[in-house]
Structure formats: C-alpha cells, structure tokens
C-alpha positions in Angstrom: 1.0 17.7 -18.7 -2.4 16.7 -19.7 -5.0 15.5 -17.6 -4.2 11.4 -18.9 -0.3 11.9 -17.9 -1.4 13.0 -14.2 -4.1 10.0 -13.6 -1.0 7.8 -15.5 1.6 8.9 -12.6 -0.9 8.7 -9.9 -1.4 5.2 -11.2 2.0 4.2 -11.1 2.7 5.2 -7.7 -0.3 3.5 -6.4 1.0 0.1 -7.6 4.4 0.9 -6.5 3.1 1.7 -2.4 0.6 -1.6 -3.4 4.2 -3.7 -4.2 5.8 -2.0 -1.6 3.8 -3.0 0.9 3.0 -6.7 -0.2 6.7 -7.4 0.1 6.1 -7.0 3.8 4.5 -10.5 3.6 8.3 -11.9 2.1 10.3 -10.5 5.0 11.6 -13.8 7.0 10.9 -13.6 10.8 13.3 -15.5 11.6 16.1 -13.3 10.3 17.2 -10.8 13.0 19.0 -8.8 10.5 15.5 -8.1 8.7 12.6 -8.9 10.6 12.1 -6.4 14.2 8.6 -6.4 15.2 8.1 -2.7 16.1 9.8 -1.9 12.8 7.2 -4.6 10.8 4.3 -3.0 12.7 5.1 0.4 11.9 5.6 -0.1 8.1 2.6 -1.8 8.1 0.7 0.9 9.8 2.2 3.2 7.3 1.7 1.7 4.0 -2.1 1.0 4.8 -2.2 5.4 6.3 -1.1 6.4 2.9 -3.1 4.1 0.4 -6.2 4.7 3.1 -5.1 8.8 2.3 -4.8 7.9 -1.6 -7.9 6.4 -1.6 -10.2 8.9 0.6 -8.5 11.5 -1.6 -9.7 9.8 -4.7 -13.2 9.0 -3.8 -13.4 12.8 -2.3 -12.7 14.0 -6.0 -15.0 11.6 -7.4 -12.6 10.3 -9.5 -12.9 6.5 -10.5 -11.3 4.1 -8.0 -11.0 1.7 -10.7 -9.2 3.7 -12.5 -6.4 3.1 -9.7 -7.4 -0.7 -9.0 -8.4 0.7 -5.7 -12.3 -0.4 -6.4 -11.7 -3.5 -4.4 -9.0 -2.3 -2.3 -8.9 -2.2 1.4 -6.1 -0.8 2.8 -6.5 -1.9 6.5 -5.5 -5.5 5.4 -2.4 -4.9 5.0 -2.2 -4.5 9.3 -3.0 -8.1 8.7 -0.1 -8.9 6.4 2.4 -11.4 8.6 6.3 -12.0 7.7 7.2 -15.4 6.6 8.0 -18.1 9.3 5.8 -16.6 12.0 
C-alpha cells in the first residue's frame, strides 16, 4: 500500500470512532432497554481515550491534524455528550 492508502484508512476510521461516538448524544434516557448510566459513562470515557490516543499519536508524528479533521477536535467533549431526554 502506498503512503496515500494508509493516511486514506486512517482517515476513515477516524470518522467512523467520530460517528460512533456522536450517536451517543441519540441514545434516549428514558429507555431502560438502551440508556444505563455506567454503561453511557464508560463509552463515553472510551471513545474520547482513543480519539485523545489517535490524536497525540498524530501530532507525535508530525503528521497534519487536518488531514484527519482533528485540527479543531477536542476529544474530551465528548465526556460532555448527554443522551436525549435527560
């Protein structure tokens, strides 16, 4: 694989954990089959560990954070991500 096809995947995974953990914010609260607080918490906590990791790795290699749309990104505001009807 070339160098493009490797910064291409990376790319697309980044924007998949981004998606992944947006559609915490669409979880309904007051749904007990869906919503459990220590479950919500901890899959917040982990999305915004592993785009924090993706994005320390990234600067570390001085690679371009744009080139991710992580130039703007802040991971730790996805702990402040809340379900619906809360």
């Amino acid at each position: 694989m070339e160098n493009t096809d490797y910064k291409n995947v990376l790319l697309e995974i980044v924007s998949m954990i981004k998606d992944k953990a947006t559609y915490l914010k669409t979880i309904d609260s007051n749904n007990t089959n869906l919503y459990n607080e220590q479950y919500y918490n901890g899959m917040a906590f982990a999305y915004s560990m592993v785009l924090d990791g993706i994005k320390t790795y990234i600067e570390s290699n001085e690679i371009s954070l744009s080139d991710f749309g992580l130039d703007n990104y802040d991971p730790s505001e996805i702990m402040k991500y809340k379900p619906l009807n809360l």
